[in-house]
BAMARTOR-829028 format. One line per field, with one value per residue (C-alpha): x, y, z; residue number from 1. Coordinates in Angstrom, 1 decimal. Layout:
c1: c(X|...)
c2: c(Y|...)
c3: c(Z|...)
nr: c(NUM|...)
//
This chain:
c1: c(5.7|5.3|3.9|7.0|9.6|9.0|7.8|11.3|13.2|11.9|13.8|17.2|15.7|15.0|18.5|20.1|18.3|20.2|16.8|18.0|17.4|14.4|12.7|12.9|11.2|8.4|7.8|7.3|4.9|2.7|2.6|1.2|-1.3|-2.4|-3.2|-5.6|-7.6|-7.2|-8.7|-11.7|-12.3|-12.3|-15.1|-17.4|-16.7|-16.8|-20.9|-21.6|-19.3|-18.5|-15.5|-13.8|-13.5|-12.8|-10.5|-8.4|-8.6|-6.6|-4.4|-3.7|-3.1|-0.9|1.1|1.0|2.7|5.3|6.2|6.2|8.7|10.9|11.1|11.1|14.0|12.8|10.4|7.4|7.5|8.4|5.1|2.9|4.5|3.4|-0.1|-1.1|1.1|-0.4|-3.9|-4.4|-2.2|-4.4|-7.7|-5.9|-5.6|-9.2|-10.4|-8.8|-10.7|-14.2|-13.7|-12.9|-16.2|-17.8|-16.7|-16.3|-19.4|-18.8|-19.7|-15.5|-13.8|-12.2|-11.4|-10.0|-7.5|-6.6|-5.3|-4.0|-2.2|0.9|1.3|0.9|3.6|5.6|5.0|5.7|9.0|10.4|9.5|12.1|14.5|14.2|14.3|17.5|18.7|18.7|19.8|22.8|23.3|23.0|23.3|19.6|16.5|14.6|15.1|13.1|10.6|9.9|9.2|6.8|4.9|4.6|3.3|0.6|-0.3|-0.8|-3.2|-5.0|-5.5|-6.0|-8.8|-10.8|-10.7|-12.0|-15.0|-18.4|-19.8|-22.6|-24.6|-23.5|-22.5|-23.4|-24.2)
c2: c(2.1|-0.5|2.3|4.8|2.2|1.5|4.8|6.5|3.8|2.6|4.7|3.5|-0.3|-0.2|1.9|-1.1|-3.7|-1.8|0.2|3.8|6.9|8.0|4.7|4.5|7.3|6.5|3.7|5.7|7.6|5.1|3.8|7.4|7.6|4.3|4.9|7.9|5.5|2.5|5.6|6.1|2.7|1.8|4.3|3.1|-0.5|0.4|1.6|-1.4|-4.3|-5.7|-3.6|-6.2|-8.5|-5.8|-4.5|-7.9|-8.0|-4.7|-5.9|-9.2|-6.8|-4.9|-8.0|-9.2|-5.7|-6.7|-9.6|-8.7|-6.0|-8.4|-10.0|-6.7|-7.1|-5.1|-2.5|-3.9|-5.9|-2.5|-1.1|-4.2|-3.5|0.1|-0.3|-3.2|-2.0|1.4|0.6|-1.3|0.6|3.8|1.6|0.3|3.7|4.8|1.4|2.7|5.7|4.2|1.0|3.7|5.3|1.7|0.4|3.2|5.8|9.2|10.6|9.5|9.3|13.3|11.7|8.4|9.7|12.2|9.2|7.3|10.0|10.8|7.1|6.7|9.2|7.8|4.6|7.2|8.2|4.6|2.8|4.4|4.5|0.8|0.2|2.2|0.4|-3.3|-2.0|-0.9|-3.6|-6.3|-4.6|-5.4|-4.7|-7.9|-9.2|-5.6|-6.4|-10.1|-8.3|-6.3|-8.6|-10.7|-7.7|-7.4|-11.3|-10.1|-7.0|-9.9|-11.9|-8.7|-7.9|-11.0|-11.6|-7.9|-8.1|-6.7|-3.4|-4.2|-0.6|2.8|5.2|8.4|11.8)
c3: c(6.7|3.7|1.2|1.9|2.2|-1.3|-2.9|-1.4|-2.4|-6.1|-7.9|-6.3|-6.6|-10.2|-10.8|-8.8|-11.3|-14.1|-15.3|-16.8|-14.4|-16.9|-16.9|-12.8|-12.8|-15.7|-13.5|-10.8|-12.3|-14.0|-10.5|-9.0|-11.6|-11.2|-7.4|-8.6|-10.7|-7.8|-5.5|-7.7|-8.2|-4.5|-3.7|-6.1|-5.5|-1.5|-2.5|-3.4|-2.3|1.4|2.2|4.3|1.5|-1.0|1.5|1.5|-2.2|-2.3|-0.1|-1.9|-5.0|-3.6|-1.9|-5.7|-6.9|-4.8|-5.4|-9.1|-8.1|-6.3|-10.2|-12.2|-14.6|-17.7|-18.2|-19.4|-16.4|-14.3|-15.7|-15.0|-11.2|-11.7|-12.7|-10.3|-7.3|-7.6|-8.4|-5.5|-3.3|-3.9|-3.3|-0.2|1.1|0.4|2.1|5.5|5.9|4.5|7.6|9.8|9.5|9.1|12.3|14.6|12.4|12.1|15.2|16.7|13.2|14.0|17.9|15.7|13.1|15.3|17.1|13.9|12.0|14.7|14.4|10.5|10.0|12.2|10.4|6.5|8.4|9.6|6.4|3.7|6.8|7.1|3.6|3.3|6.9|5.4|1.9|3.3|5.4|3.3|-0.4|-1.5|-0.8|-1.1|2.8|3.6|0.1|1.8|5.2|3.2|1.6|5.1|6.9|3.9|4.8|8.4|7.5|5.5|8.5|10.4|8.5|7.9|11.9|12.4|14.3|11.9|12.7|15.3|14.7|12.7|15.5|13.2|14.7)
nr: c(1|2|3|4|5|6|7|8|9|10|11|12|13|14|15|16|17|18|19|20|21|22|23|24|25|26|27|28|29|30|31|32|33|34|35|36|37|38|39|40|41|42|43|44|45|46|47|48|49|50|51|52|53|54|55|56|57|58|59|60|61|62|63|64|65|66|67|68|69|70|71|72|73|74|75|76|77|78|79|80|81|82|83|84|85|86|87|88|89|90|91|92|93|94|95|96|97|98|99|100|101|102|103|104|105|106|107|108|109|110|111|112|113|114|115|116|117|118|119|120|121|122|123|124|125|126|127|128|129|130|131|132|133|134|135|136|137|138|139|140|141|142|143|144|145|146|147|148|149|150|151|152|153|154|155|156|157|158|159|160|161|162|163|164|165|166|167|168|169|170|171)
//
């Protein structure tokens, strides 16, 4: 939901902020090659690190990409946004699968996503349709940017008051 409702919509956010079509989209993709190198980093860090706390650190990174967005006005500033929004926002990612295991072990993660996934794409699909929703509703997209980064504060809390993994539940 978060992660679509700004990927769809960066391009048209930057434009808005006065940013040339070309540098939107240079943004845009320092921000998708940033997420391969926040990937990798997460599954190293996830060997070795407590991945609830590491977890909420990626989090808190990518709550921080956004509110630098909601302040982008040039482009050095738009690539800042790029690297730490994306960075964290493809460790995030990697951090969901690697808990799943954690907490539930590998014996019900096929059972588990095959639960998740209908309802994270539903969540892919809503988010740019929200995004566009209050844009057009109000002419900007910093009420939907705020609701973002409040949601991230949630998963935060989410997180930390997640129960520990009592045993591994491996096959």
């Amino acid at each position: 939901f978060i992660g679509t409702g700004i990927n769809f919509n960066l391009t048209p956010y930057l434009t808005d902020k006065g940013f040339a079509a070309t540098d939107a989209v240079t943004i845009l993709m320092v921000w998708s090659f940033s997420g391969i190198a926040g990937s990798l980093t997460a599954g190293i860090l996830a060997e070795k690190l407590k991945n609830q706390f590491l977890s909420i650190g990626f989090y808190i990174g990518v709550a921080s990409g956004i509110a630098i967005l909601l302040t982008v006005r040039d482009m050095p500033t738009g690539i800042i946004f790029a690297v730490i929004h994306g960075s964290f926002f493809g460790a995030a990612l990697i951090m969901q699968h690697i808990m799943l295991a954690n907490y539930f072990g590998s014996a019900w993660i096929a059972t588990i996503r095959g639960v998740l996934v209908p309802w994270q794409l539903l969540g892919n699909a809503l988010g740019p349709l929200a995004a566009t929703l209050v844009f057009d509703t109000t002419g900007s997209y910093e009420a939907i940017l705020f609701t973002y980064l409040l949601l991230h504060i949630i998963i935060c809390i989410a997180i930390f008051n997640a129960p520990r993994p009592t045993k591994n539940l491996t096959i």
